[in-house]
N, C-alpha and C positions, 0 to 999 in steps of 0.2 A: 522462625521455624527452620528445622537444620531439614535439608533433604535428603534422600535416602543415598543419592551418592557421597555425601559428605560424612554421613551416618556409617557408611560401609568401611570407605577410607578409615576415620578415626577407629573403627572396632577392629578393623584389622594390623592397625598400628599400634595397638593396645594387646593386639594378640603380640605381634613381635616383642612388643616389650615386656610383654608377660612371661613367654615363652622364651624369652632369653634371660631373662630375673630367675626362675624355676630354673633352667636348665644350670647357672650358674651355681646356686645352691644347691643342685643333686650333686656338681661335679665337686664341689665344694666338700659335703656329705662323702663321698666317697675318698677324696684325696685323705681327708680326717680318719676315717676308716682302714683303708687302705696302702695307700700311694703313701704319705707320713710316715709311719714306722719300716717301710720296706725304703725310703728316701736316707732315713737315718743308720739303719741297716748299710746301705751301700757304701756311705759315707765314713762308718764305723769300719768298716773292711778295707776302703781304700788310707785310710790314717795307720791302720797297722801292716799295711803293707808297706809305706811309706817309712816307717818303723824298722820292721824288719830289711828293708832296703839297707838303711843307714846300719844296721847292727854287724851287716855282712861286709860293712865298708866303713868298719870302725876309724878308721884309719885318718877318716876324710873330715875336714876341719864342719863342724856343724852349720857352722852360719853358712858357708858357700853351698851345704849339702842341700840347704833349707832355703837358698835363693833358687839353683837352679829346678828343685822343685814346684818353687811358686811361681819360676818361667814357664809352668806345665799347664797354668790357667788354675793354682789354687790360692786360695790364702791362708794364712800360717800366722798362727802368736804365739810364740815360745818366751817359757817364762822358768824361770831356774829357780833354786829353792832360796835362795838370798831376795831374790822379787826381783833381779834384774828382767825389763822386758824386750821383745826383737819382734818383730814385724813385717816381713816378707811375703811380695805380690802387692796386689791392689789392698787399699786401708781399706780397714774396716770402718764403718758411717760410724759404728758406736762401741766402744771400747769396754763398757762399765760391766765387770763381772763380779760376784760376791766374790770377799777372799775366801773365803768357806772352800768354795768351788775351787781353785786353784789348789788348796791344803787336802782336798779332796783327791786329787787327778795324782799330784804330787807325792803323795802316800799311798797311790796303784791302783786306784779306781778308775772308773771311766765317766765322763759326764755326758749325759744324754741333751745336750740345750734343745733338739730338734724337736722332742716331745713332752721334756720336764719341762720347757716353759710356754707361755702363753702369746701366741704370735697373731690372735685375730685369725682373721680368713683367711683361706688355701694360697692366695695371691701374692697378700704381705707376708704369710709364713713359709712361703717357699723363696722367694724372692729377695726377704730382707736380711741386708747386710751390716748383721751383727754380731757380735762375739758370745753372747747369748746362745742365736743360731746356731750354734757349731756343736763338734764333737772335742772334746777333751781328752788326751791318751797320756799316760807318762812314758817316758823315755829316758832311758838313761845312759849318758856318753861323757867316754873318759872319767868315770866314777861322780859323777853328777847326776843328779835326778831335776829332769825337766817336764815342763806341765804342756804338751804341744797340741796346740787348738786348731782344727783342720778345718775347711769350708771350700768350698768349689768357685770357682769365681764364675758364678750363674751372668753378671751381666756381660765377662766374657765371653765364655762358652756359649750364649743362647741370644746375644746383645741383637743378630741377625732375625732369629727365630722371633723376640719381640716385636721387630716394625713390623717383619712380614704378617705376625697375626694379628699385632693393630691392625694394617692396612685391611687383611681379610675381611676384620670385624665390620671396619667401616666401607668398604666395597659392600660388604652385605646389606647391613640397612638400607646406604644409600640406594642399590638396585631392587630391593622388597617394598622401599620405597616407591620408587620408578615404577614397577611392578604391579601395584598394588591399584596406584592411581591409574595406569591402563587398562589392568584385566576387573579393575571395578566400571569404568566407564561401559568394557563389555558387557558388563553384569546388567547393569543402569538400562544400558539405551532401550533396550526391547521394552522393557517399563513405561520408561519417558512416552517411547511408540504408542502401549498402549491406552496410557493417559489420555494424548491427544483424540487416539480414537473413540474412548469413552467420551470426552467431551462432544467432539462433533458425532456420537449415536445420541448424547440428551439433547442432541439439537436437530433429533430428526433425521440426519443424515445417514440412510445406513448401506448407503456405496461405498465400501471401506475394504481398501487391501493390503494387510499385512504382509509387509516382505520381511519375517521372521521366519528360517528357515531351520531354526536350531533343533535338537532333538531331546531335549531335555523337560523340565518342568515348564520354563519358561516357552519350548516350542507348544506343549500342549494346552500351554494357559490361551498363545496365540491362537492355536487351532479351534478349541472351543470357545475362544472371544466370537472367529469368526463363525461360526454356525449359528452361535448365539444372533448375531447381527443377522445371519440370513432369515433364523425364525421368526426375530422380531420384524425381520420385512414382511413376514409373509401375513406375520400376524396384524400387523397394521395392514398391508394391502385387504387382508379378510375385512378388518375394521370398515375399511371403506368403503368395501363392496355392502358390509352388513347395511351401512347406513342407507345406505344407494338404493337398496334393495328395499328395505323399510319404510325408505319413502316412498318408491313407488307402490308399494302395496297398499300402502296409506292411501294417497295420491289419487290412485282409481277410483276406489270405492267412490273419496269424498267429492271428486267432481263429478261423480255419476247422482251423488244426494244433490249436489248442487245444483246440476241441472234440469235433473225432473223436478224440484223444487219449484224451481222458476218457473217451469214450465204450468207446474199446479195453479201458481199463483200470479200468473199472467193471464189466466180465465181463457186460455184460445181452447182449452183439450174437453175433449167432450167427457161425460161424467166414465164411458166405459174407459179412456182412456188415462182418466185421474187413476180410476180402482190399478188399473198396471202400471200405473205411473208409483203409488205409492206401495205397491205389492213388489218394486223394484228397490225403492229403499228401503224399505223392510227388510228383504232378503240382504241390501249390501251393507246395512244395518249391523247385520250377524257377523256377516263376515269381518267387519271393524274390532266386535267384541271379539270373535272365536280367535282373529290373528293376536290384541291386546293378549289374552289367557297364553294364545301359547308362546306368546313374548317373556311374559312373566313367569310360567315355566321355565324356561332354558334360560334365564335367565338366575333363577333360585337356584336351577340345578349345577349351571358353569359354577356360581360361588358356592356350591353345598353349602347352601341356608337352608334349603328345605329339609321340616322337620321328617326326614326317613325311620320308620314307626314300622317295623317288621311284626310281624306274627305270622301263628301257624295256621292254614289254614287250607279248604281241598280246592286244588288246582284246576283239578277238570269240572268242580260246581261253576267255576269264576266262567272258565273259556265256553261253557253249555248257556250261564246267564248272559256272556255278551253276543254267542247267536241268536240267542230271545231278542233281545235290545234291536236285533239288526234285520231281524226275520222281516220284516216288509222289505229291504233293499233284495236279500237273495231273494227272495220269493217271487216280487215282483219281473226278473229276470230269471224266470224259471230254471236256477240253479241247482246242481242236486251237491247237500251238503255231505261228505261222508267223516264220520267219527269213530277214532278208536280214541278212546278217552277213559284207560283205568282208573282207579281210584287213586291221587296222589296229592299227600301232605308237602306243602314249598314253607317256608319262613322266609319271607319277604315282605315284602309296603304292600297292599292290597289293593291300594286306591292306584297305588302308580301304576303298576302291571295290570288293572285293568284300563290303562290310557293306553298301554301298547299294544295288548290283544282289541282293542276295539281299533285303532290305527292301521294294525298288519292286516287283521280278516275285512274292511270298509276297502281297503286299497287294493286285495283278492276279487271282493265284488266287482268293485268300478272297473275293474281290468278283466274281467272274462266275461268272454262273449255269453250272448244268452245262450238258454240249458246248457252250458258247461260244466265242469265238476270243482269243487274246494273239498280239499280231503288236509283233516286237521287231526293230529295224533300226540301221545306224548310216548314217550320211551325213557325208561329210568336203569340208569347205569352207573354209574363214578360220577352224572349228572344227570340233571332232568333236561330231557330234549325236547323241544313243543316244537312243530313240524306243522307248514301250514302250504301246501301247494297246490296251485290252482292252474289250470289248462288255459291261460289266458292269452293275451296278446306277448306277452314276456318284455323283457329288459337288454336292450343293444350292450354288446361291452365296452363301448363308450361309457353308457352314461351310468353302465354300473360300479363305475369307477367314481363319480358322483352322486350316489343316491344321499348320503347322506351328510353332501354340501348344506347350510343354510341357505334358502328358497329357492333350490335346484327343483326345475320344475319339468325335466326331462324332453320328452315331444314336444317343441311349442306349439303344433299341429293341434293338439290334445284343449278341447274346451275348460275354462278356468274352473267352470265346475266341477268337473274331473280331476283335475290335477289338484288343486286348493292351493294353502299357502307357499307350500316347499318347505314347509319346519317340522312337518309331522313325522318322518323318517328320523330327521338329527333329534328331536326329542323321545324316540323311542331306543335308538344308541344311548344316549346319556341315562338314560333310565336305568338300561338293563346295565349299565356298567356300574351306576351306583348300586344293583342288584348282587353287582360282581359276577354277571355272567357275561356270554358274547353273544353277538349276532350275526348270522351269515346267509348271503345271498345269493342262490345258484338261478342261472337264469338262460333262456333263450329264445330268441325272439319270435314269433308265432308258436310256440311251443306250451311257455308256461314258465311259471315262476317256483323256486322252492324257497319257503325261508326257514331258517334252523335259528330257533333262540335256546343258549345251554345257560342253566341256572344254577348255582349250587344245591347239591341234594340234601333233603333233610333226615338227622339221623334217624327217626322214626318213620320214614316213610317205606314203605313196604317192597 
């Protein structure tokens, strides 16, 4: 399996070679287009200037006229109408031209070799040194017609400009090479980094400090690897504590069954004492089951398993039947309830929203002093607002910073029967949020407590 540095390396060596294949064939493309007939053009201009040179210097014997021209860096095939041939400068690689072509040039025409014939690619058809390549001009000296084929002695002329742009070429690679293999290892490492650190977080480990400083994709990937590990800390620290906490609520009860048990059945407790002995595990009984229920609550609810089964239905009948339900707790603490409760239609789970009206008004009671006041309202705006505040002992801003930790149990002052699990505030969050509304907590201590649950409005609600 190839790795992703070795991966990056070859794609980007595959890009140069691509990328110089294409650029090849545009320049290619364009010299064909372009550069070719404006090359032949030039060359066409410089043969009859060449020409006309000799015509104003009739005088001058042809062959020496025709050498020291081709000491100017060209090459020259003069061929006269009998077919004698001359040669001057650098040979030509390849001499073979139709006689056509010559009977052509010779009779006043001009031969175009540079684009009547077929030379391949820009490279070999600029470059190759053939008689072919050339320009053909007639000429005629001392009453003779001659056929003079002209070319530029390109490995002269340019013999420098060739190594230097080999060497360019391969300077280039070699350092895109060079290049390539360092600023990919840069690309790499922070990867490699975070691989490691992924391994050591599935092993638990999540003390991990990335010194990835970059500001790029790769800096942000770092950035949220790390938060990610710190959540996961914190969510496994919650883990532990969940468990911790579980067990000890477990834990109580069962050694409190366990030892009034013994107690029963060790024959020492006299019968009034049996009756409160087992009126004790009865009651820690309940509390085994009521913490199991709302285990498996918050537990449906964190996975949204639970089947949530909305309908329409009136809000203030529900919150009026769970002060029925609870009327012996206020009553008995001579509380006075006060209600503005319009009429109002909600679409929501019925069942759930009344676990959390009977959780917030039960937690109103246990917390204000006798004859105090609970005063519960709704108000309908852009949301439905249910208002429930009581003149109670109220909530520290400590610990309303934790109210709805799992089994945050506030005062530890506060008798267990009072306080209960610690789950019934975080399953009344969870509720309302699958309700898709919020909850909010205004509070102060000897004063009293406010809570505000906003639900979404329903469109027929008045």
């Amino acid at each position: 399996m190839k790795s992703l540095y070795v991966r990056l390396v070859l794609t980007f060596i595959a890009i140069v070679i691509i990328s110089g294949t294409l650029g090849f064939l545009l320049a290619n493309e364009y010299y064909q287009r372009n550069l070719r007939a404006y090359n032949e053009e030039k060359i066409t201009r410089i043969g009859q200037q060449i020409i006309d040179l000799y015509e104003h210097n009739s005088q001058l014997d042809i062959q020496g006229f025709m050498m020291r021209i081709a000491n100017l860096n060209f090459q020259l095939y003069l061929v006269d109408e009998k077919g004698v041939k001359s040669e001057f400068g650098a040979p030509f690689r390849e001499l073979e031209v139709a006689p056509e072509v010559v009977q052509k040039v010779l009779s006043g025409e001009i031969y175009r070799g540079i684009t009547e014939e077929k030379h391949g690619l820009f490279v070999t058809g600029f470059f190759e040194n053939t008689l072919k390549n050339s320009i053909g001009l007639p000429l005629t000296a001392n009453g003779k017609r001659y056929a003079l084929f002209v070319r530029p002695n390109i490995e002269q002329q340019f013999g420098e400009v060739h190594i230097l742009f080999a060497f360019l070429l391969a300077a280039m690679f070699l350092l895109s090479m060079i290049l390539i293999l360092v600023f990919t290892r840069y690309l790499v490492k922070p990867i490699q980094i975070l691989t490691k650190a992924t391994k050591k977080l599935a092993e638990g480990d999540y003390d991990i400090r990335l010194d990835i400083l970059r500001r790029d994709e790769i800096g942000d990937l770092a950035v949220n690897f790390t938060q990610m590990t710190q959540s996961l800390k914190q969510l496994d620290q919650m883990r532990q504590e969940f468990v911790s906490n579980v067990s000890h609520e477990i834990q109580s009860p069962l050694t409190s069954i366990q030892g009034f048990s013994q107690a029963i059945r060790s024959g020492g407790a006299t019968r009034e004492q049996q009756e409160a002995y087992l009126a004790i595990i009865e009651e820690e009984s309940r509390r085994l089951s009521s913490l199991s229920k709302q285990l498996l609550t918050l537990a449906s609810l964190d996975k949204e398993t639970s089947q949530y089964e909305p309908t329409v239905y009136r809000l203030d009948e529900q919150i009026r039947q769970v002060l029925l339900m609870l009327e012996h707790q206020w009553q008995s603490k001579g509380l006075t309830v006060e209600l503005d409760l319009p009429e109002t239609l909600i679409f929501s789970d019925k069942q759930l929203l009344n676990q959390v009206w009977i959780n917030l008004i039960s937690n109103s009671i246990k917390f204000t002093h006798p004859s105090g006041v609970i005063s519960i309202g709704i108000q309908v705006d852009t949301q439905i607002a249910v208002t429930i505040q009581d003149n109670g002992i109220g909530i520290s801003e400590d610990e309303l910073q934790h109210i709805f930790d799992r089994f945050y149990k506030g005062d530890k002052s506060r008798n267990r029967e009072a306080t209960g699990s610690g789950l019934g505030l975080s399953i009344v969050r969870k509720i309302v949020q699958v309700a898709g509304g919020t909850i909010q907590f205004q509070s102060k201590e000897k004063e009293g407590t406010t809570i505000t649950v906003s639900l979404p409005i329903h469109e027929s609600t008045p």
